[in-house]
C-alpha positions in Angstrom: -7.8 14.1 -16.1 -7.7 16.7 -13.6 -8.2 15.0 -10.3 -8.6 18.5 -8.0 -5.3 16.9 -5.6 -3.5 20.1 -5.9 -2.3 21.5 -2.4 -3.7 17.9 -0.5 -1.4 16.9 2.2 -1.2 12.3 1.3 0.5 10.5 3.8 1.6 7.1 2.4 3.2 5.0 5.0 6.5 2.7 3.4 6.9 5.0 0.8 10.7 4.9 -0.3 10.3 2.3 -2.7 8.2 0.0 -4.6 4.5 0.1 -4.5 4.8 3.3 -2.2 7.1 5.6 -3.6 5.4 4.9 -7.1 2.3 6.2 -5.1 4.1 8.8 -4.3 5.6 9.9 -7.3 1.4 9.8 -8.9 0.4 12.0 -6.3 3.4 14.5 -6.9 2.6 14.6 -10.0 -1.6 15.7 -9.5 0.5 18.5 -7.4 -0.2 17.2 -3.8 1.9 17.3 -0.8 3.5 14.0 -0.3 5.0 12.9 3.0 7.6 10.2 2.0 8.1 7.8 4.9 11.2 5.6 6.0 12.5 3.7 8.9 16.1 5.6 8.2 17.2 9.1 6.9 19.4 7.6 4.3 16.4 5.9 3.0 14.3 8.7 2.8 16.6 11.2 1.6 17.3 8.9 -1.7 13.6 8.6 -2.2 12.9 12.1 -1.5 15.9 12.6 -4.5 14.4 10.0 -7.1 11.3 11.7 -6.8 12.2 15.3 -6.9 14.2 14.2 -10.2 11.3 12.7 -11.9 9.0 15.0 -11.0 10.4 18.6 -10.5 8.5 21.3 -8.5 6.3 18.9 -6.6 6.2 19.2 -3.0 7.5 15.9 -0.8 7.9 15.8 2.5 10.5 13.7 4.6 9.4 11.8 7.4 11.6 9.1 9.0 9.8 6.8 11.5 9.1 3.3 11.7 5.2 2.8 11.1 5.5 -0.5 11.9 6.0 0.2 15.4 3.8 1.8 17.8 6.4 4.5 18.6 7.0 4.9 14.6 3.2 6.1 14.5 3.3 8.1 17.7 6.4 10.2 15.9 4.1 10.3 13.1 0.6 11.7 14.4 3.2 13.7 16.4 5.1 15.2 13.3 1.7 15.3 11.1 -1.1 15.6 13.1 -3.7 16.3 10.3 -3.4 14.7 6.7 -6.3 14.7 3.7 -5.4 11.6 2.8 -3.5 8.5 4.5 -2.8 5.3 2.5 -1.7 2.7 4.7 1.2 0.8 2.2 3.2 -0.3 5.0 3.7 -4.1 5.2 6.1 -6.7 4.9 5.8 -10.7 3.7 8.2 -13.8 4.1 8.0 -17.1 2.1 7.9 -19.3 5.2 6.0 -22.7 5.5 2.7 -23.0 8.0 4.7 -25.5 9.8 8.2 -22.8 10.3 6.3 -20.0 11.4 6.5 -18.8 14.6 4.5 -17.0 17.1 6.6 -14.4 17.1 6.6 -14.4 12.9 2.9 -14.3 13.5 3.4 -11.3 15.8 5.3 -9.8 13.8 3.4 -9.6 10.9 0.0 -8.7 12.6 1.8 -5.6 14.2 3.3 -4.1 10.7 0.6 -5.1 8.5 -2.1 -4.4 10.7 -1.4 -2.6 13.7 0.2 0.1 11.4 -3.3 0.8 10.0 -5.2 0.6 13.2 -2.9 3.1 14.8 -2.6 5.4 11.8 -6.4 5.2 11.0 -8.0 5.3 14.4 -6.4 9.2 15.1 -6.8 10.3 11.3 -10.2 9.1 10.4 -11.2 11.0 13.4 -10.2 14.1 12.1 -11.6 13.7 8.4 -15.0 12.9 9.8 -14.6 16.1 12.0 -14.3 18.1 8.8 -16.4 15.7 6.4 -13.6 15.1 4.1 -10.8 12.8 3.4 -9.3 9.5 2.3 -8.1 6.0 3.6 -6.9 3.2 1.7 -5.3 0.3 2.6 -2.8 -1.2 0.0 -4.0 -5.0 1.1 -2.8 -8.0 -2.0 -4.7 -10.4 -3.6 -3.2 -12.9 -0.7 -6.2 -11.4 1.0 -8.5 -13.3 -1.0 -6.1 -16.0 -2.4 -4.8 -17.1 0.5 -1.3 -18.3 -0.4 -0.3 -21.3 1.5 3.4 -20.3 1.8 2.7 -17.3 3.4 -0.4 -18.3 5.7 0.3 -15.0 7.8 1.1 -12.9 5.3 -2.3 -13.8 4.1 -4.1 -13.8 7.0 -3.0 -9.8 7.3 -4.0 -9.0 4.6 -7.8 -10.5 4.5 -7.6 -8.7 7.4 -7.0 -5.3 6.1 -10.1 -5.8 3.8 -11.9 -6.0 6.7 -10.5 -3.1 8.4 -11.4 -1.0 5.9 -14.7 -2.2 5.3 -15.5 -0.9 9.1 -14.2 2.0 9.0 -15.8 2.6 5.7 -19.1 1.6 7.7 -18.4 4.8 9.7 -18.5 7.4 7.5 -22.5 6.7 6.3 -23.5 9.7 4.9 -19.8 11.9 4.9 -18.0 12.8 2.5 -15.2 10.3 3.6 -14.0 7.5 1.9 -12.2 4.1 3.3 -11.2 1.6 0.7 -8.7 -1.2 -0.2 -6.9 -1.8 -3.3 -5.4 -5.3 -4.0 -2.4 -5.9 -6.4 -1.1 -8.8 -7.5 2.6 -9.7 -7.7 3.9 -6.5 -9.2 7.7 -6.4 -9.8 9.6 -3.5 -7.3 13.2 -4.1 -6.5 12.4 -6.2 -3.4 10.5 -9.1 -6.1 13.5 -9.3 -7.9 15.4 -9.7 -5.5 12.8 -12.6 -4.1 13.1 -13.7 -7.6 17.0 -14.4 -7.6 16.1 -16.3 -4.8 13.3 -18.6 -6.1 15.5 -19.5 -9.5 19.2 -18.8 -8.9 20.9 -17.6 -12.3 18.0 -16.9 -14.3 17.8 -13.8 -15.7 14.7 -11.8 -14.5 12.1 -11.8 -17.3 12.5 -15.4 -17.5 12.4 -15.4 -13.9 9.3 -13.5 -14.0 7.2 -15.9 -16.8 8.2 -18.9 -14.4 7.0 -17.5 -11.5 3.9 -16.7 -13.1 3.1 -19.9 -14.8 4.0 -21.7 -11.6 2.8 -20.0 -9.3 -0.1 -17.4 -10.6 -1.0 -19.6 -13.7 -4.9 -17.7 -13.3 -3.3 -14.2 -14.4 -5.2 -13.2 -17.3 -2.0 -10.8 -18.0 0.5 -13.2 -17.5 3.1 -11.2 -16.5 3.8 -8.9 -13.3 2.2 -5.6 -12.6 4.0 -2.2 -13.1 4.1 -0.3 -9.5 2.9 2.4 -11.3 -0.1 0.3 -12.4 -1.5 0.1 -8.9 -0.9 4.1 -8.0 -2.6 5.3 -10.7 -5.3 3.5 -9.2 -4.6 4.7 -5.7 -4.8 8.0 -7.0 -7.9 7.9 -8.7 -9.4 6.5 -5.5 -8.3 9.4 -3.4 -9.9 11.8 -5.8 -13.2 13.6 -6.3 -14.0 11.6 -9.0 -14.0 8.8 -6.8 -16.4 9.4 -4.2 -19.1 6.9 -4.9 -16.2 4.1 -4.0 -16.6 3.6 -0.3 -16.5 0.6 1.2 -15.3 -1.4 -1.6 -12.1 -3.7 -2.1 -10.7 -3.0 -5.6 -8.7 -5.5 -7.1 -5.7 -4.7 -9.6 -4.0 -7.9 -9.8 -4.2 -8.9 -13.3 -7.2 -11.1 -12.9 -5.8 -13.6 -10.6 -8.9 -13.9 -8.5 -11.8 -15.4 -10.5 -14.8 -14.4 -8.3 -16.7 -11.4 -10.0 -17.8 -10.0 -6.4 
């Protein structure tokens, strides 16, 4: 399917591995322009080689600033002041118990997960309603809906990047501008396994992997984890022509975890 991407400039925030850099790699491959972010050059340039491997002649971009910060996102609108497309990926969790965390882990969390988006959002939504075309999407997690209990904040972020994005969607009545969520499931990057080697010590990761999910996400209709490319083909899709009747809507690609049909 052709998807019309060619020559659109995606900024995808967190993109040197996992979830992001498989977004990247989909969008490289429609023949966009791919802005691949890290906190650190080292990071950024391995990414930028991985990708330029697997998909040669594509155009990617470095950009090395911490989005998680409101200095990371000044360097950012600074360095790109214009993109087509923006998907908000950015975000970190922590296994911590309601009773452990902090205020500060609370801050913390609220100003990567969140505050990353406002920022980013607020001066580039501007822009694409200013020209009557673009695309947002925030990568928020079926947490948003599950709430898990061991990551209360993590959760709490990300319900609240659903509703984020349903205002800003609210603001583009009758544009040709787009805001939208996506929600994935536990889908296995480098940082899960790790997470997994920490959760059952010695266990070889597939086993790993079918405990997790039979303890822990038992409702998975596909009992296993998600593929990171899983989720950016869907990302993809979102950001493209085809897509342009999605507005407003919270799209869930998390294996059938979360049983309301809404």
């Amino acid at each position: 399917m052709n998807l019309n991407l060619s020559g659109k400039l995606v900024l995808i925030s967190a993109s040197t591995g996992g979830i992001g850099q498989a977004i990247a790699e989909s969008f490289g491959r429609e023949g966009a322009r791919v802005i691949v972010n890290g906190r650190t050059a080292p990071n950024v340039e391995k990414a930028l080689a991985q990708l330029r491997a697997s998909t040669p002649g594509a155009e990617y971009l470095p950009l090395v600033a911490d989005i998680g910060t409101a200095a990371g996102c000044a360097t950012t609108l600074e360095r790109f002041p214009t993109v087509d497309i923006l998907v908000n990926n950015v975000g970190i969790y922590e296994p911590v118990g309601f009773f452990e965390e902090s205020d500060d882990d609370w801050k913390r969390l609220i100003e990567i997960n969140v505050m990353s988006g406002v920022r980013l959002s607020r001066h580039y939504l501007k822009g694409m309603l200013e020209r009557n075309a673009g695309r947002i999407i925030f990568i928020s997690s079926e947490s948003g809906l599950n709430p898990a209990p061991e990551m209360a904040h993590y959760s709490v972020t990300k319900t609240a990047q659903l509703s984020l994005s349903r205002s800003l969607a609210e603001l583009t009545r009758g544009t040709k501008v787009t805001v939208n969520s996506v929600l994935p499931g536990p889908t296995m990057t480098e940082t899960i396994k790790t997470f997994l080697e920490g959760v059952f010590p010695g266990v070889p990761t597939p086993e790993a992997e079918k405990r997790f999910i039979k303890e822990n996400r038992p409702g998975s209709l596909i009992s296993r984890f998600i593929k990171p490319e899983e989720i950016a083909d869907v990302v993809v899709f979102v950001s493209s022509d085809k897509a342009s009747a999605i507005n407003g809507s919270a799209i869930k690609v998390e294996g059938g975890i979360v049983k309301n049909i809404a």
